[in-house]
C-alpha positions in Angstrom: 0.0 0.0 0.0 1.1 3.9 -0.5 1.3 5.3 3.2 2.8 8.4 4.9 3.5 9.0 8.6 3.3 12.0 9.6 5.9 12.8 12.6 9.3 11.5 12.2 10.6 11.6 15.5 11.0 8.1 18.0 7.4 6.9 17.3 7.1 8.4 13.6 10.9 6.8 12.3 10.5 3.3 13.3 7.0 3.1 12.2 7.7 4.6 8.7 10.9 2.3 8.1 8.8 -0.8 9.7 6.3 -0.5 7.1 8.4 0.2 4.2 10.2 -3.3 5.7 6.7 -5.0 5.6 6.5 -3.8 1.6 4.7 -0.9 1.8 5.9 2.6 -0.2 6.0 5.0 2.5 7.0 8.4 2.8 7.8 10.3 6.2 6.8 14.1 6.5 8.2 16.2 9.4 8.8 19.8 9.5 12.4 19.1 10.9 14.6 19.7 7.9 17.5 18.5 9.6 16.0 15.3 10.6 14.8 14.6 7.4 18.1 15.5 5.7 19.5 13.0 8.0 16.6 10.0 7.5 16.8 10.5 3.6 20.7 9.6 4.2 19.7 6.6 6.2 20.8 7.5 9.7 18.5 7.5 12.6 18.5 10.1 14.4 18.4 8.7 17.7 19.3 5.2 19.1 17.6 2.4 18.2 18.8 -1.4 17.5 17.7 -2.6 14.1 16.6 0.7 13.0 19.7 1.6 10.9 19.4 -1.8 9.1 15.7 -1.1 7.8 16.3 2.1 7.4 18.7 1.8 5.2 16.7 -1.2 3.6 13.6 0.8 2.8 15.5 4.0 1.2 17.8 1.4 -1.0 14.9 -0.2 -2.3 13.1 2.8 -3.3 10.3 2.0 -0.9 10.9 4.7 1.5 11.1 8.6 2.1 11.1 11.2 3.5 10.5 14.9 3.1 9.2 18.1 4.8 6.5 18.6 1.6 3.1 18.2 3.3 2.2 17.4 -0.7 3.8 14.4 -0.6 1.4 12.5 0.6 -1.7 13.2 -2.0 -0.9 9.7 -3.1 -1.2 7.2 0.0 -4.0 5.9 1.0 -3.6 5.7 4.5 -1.6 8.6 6.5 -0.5 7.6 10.0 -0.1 10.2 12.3 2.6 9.8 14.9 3.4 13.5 16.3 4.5 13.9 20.1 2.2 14.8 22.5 4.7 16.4 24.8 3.1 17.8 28.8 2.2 21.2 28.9 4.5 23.8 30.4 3.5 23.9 34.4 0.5 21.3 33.9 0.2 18.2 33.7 -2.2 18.1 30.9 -1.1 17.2 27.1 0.1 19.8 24.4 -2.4 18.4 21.7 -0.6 21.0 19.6 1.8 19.2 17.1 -1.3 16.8 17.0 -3.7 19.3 16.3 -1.2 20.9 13.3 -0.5 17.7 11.7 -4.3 17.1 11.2 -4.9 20.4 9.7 -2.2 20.7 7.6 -3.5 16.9 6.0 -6.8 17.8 5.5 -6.0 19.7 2.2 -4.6 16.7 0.3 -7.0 14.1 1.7 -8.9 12.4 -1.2 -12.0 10.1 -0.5 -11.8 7.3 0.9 -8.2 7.9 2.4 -7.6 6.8 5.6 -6.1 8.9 8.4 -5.0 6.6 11.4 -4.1 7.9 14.9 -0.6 6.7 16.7 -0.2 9.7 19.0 -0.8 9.0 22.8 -3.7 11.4 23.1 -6.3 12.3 25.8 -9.9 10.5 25.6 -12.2 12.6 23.1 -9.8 13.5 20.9 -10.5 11.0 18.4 -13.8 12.4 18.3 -13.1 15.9 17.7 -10.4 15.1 15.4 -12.9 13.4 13.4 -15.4 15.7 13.3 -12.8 18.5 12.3 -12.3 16.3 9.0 -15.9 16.1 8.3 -16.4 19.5 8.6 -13.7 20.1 6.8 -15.7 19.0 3.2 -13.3 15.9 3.3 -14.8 12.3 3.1 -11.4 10.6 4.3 -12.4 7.8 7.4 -10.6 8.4 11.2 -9.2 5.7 13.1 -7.2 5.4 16.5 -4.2 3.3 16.0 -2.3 3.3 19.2 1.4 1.9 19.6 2.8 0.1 21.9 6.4 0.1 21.4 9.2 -0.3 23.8 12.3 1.3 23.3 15.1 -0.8 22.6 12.6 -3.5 20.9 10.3 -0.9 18.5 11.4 -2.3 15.2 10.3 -5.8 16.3 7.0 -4.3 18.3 6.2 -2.8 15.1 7.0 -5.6 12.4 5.5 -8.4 15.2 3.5 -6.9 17.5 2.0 -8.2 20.1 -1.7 -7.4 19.9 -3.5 -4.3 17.7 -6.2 -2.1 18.7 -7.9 -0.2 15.8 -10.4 2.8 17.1 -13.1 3.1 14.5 -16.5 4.8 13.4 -19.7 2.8 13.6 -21.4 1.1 10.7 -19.8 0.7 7.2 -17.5 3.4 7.7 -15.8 2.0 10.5 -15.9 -1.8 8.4 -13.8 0.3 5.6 -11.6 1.3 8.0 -11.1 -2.2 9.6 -10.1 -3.2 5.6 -7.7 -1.0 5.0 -6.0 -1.4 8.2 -6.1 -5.2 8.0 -4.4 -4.3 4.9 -1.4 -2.3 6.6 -0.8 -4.9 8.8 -1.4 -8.3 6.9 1.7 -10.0 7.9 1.0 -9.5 11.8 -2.5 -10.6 11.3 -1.5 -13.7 9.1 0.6 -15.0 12.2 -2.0 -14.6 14.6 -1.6 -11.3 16.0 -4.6 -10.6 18.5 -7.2 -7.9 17.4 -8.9 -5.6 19.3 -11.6 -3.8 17.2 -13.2 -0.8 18.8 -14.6 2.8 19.7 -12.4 5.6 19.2 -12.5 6.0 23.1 -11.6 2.6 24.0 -8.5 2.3 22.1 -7.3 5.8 23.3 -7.9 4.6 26.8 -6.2 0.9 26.1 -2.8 2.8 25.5 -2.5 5.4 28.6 -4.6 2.7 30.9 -1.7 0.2 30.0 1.2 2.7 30.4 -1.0 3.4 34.0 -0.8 -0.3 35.2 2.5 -0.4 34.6 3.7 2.3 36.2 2.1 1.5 39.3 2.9 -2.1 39.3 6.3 -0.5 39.0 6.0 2.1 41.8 3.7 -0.6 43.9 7.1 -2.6 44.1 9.5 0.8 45.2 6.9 1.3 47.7 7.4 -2.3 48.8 11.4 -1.2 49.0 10.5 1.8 51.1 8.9 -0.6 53.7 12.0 -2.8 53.2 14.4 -0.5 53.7 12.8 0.5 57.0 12.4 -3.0 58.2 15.7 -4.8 57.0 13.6 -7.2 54.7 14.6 -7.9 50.8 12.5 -6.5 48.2 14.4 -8.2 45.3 13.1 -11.6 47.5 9.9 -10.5 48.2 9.0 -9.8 44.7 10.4 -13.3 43.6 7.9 -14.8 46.0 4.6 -12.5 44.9 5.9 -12.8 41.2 5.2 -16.9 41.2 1.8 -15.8 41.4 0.2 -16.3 37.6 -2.2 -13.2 38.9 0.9 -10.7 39.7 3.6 -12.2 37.7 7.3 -11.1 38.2 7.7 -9.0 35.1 8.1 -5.3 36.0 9.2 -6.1 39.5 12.0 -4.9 39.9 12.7 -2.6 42.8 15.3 0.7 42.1 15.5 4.2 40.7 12.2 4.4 38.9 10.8 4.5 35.5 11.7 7.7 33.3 11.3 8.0 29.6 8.8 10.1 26.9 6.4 7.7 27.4 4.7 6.6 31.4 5.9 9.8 32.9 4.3 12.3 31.0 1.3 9.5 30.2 0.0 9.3 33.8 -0.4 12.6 34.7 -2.0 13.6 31.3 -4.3 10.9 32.7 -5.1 12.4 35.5 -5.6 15.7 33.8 -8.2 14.3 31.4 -9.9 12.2 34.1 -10.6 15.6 36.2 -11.8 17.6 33.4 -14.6 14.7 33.3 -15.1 14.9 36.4 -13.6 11.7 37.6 -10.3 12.7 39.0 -10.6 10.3 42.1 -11.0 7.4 39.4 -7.3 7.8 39.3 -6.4 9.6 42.3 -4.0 7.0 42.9 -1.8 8.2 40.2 -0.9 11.2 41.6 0.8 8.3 44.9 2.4 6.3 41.8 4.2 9.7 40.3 5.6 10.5 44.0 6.9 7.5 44.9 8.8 6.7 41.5 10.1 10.7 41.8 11.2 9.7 45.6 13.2 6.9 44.6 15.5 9.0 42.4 16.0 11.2 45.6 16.5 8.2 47.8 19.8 7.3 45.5 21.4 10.7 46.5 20.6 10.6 49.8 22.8 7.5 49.9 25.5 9.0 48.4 25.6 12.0 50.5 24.6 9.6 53.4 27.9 7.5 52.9 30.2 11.0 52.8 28.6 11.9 56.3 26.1 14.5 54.8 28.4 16.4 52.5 29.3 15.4 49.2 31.5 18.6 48.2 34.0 17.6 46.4 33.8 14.1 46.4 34.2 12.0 42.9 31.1 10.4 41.9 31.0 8.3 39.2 27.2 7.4 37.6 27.1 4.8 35.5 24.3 5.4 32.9 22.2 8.4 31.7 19.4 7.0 29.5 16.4 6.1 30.5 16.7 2.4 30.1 19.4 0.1 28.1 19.3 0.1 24.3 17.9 4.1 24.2 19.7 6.9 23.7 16.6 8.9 25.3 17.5 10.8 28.4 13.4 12.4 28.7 12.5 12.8 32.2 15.7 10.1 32.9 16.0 9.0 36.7 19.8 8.7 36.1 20.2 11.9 34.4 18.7 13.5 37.3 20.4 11.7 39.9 23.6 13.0 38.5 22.5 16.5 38.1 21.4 16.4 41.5 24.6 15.3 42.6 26.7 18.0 41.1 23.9 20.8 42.7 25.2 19.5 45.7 28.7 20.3 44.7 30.0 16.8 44.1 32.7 16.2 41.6 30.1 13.8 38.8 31.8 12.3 35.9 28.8 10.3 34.4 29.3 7.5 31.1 27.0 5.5 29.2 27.3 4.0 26.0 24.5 6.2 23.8 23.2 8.9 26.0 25.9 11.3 26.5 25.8 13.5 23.2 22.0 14.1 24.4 22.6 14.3 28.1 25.5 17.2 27.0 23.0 19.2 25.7 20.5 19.3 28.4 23.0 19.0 31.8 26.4 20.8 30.0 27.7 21.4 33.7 27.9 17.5 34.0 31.9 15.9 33.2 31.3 13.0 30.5 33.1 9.9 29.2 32.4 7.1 27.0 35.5 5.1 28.8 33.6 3.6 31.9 37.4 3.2 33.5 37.9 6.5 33.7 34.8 7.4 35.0 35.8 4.7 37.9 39.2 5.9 38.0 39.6 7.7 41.7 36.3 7.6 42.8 34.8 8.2 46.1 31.3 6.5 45.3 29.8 4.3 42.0 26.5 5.0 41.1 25.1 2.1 39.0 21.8 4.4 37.4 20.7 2.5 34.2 21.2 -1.2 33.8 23.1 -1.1 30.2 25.3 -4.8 29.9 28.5 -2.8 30.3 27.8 -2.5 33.8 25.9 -5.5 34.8 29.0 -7.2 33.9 31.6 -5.4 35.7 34.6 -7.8 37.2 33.9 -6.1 40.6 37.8 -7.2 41.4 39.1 -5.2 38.5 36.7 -2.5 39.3 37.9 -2.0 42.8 42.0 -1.3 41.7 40.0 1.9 39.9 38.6 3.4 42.7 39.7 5.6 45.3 36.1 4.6 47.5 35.0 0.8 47.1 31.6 2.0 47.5 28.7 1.4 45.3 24.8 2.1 44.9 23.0 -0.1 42.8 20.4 1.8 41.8 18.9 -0.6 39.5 19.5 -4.0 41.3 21.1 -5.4 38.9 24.6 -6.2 40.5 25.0 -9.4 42.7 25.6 -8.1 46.0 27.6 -11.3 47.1 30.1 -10.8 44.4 30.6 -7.1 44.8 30.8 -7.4 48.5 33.5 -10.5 48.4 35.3 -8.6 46.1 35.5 -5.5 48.7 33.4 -3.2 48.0 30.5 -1.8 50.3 27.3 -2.6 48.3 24.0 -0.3 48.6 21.2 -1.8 46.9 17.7 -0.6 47.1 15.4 -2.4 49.6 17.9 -4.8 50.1 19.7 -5.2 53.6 
């Protein structure tokens, strides 16, 4: 099929080079000319594993483009809209904005028939207005909510194999026609068996931020269960081995440490709870408000160890934090626990010099007062304190041994839980997990 995607930043990329993979002609549109000069090239602009490949795969073959000519896509049938929906300045409400443009500056080239299909994270109702604005706009092109579910580190594959769809459509024949032409889109998937949730516009822009929700608090439930821990010498990483062998709770997600970061569950919750008191049902999800605390008083928990372990004064000590990114296998340092662990650190006045293998370039430009290097042996060289902040490989696996010649301190936080505290300990060091005794 002919396609465009409209938004060619995390979300927008990986979809458009996913479905030029699938065999689909696709081209990208995004007002960014330096992004685009950059995605024509082949190079992704941020990291991503496999997206260089199929990148590079779709523009070779001719099946893929990109450009910042709104024109472009007079051609495709189906125009996929994947813009950011960043929170607003001093609220917690979404800027619709970029979501709001993209849709109006479609409309013009929108033939009958076409199919305009939702990936942005959006409030509930916008679907709705969204439509309507196309209607009332003369056009006869279908709406549909399309929401992704991608994880960084593993989007190409959630894209090419996902693991379930949602499509948000109309009622009656219009939303039937916009079931075909999606089934279309994504005929491999469904030819493998991929489950299919076929609904209301509502519904599938509540699946997306509901899910993003739940996890979040199953993530924060767990850090509150440290908290307890901490004050009563028990072991969180045990306790949520022994909960997780229950098929109802499952052990996924509980993992106990700095907190979740990222473009995506931060920002997500509290647009929730935004939307959910403009309808009047802000104690639905009251709760949320607890889950957003506790994950943001984790990240200040890690410093207060470190400046616990100095005596209450880190001035001038060496600190050395291991990771910046969100997670492993990103580059993206949005609302990053690590990043702000460090930067916290050196407002304190400690000496930071922070590594990680993809984040630094972006962490520069945000946090320019913060000392980088890509050599994780010079970050450990004379420090007074190791700050383990995102659980990237490189650090997992450590030789704690070798580790502790670098070091002026043999004294480490795990902020992630992710280091075997028997090992690190044998070889020395004075371990600090999180919940753990």
């Amino acid at each position: 099929m002919k396609v465009s995607v409209i938004g060619c930043g995390y979300l927008g990329a990986v979809h458009a080079a996913a479905m030029a993979e699938l065999g689909h002609d696709v081209v990208g549109i995004d007002v960014d000319e330096n992004k685009v000069a950059m995605l024509a090239s082949g190079k992704a602009p941020f990291f991503e594993p496999g997206l260089p490949e199929i990148l590079t795969a779709g523009i070779g073959s001719g099946r893929l483009s990109f450009t910042t000519d709104m024109s472009a896509v007079k051609d495709a049938q189906i125009h996929f809209v994947a813009v950011g929906t960043p929170q607003k300045k001093g609220e917690y409400a979404a800027d619709l904005t970029f979501v709001d443009a993209a849709i109006e500056s479609l409309i013009p080239y929108l033939s009958d028939g076409d199919l305009v299909a939702g990936k942005s994270t959006v409030p509930v109702g916008t679907a709705a207005r969204l439509a309507t604005l196309i209607a009332d706009s003369g056009s006869k092109a279908l709406l549909a909510w399309n929401p992704e579910f991608l994880r960084e580190g593993f989007a190409v594959q959630d894209t090419i194999s996902p693991d379930r769809l949602v499509y948000g459509v109309p009622g009656g024949g219009e939303g039937e026609k916009a079931k075909e032409l999606l089934d279309e889109v994504y005929a491999v998937a469904l030819s493998s068996g991929t489950p299919l949730v076929v609904t209301d516009y509502a519904t599938a822009e509540l699946v997306k931020v509901s899910a993003n929700a739940f996890l979040a608090t199953k993530i924060s439930f767990i850090n509150a269960m440290a908290e307890i821990a901490e004050s009563t010498g028990a072991d969180v990483t045990r306790l949520a081995d022994a909960i997780g062998f229950d098929a109802r709770i499952g052990r996924r997600f509980l993992n106990a440490g700095v907190g979740f970061g990222g473009g995506c569950l931060p920002k997500d919750i509290r647009a929730f709870t935004a939307r959910a008191e403009e309808l009047g049902r802000g104690e639905s999800v009251a709760f949320l408000k607890e889950v957003d605390a506790i994950n943001l008083r984790r990240r200040q928990k890690v410093v207060d160890l470190v400046v616990e372990s100095f005596g209450g004064d880190v001035f001038g000590k060496r600190v050395a934090v291991l990771g910046l990114a969100f997670k492993p296998d990103s580059d993206d340092i949005r609302d990053s626990p690590a990043l702000d662990v460090a930067a916290k650190l050196k407002g304190l006045g400690a000496d930071v010099i922070a590594t990680d293998p993809e984040a630094i370039s972006n962490a520069e430009k945000t946090h320019p007062q913060l000392v980088y290097t890509p050599d994780i042996a010079v970050a450990l060289t004379g420090a007074d304190a190791v700050v383990v902040v995102t659980e990237w490989k490189h650090f997992r696996d450590l030789v704690p041994a070798d580790a502790a010649k670098l070091v002026k301190r043999a004294y480490v936080i795990d902020g992630r839980n992710c280091l075997d505290p028997v090992a690190w300990r044998s070889a020395g060091w004075e371990y600090r997990g999180l919940g753990r005794p």
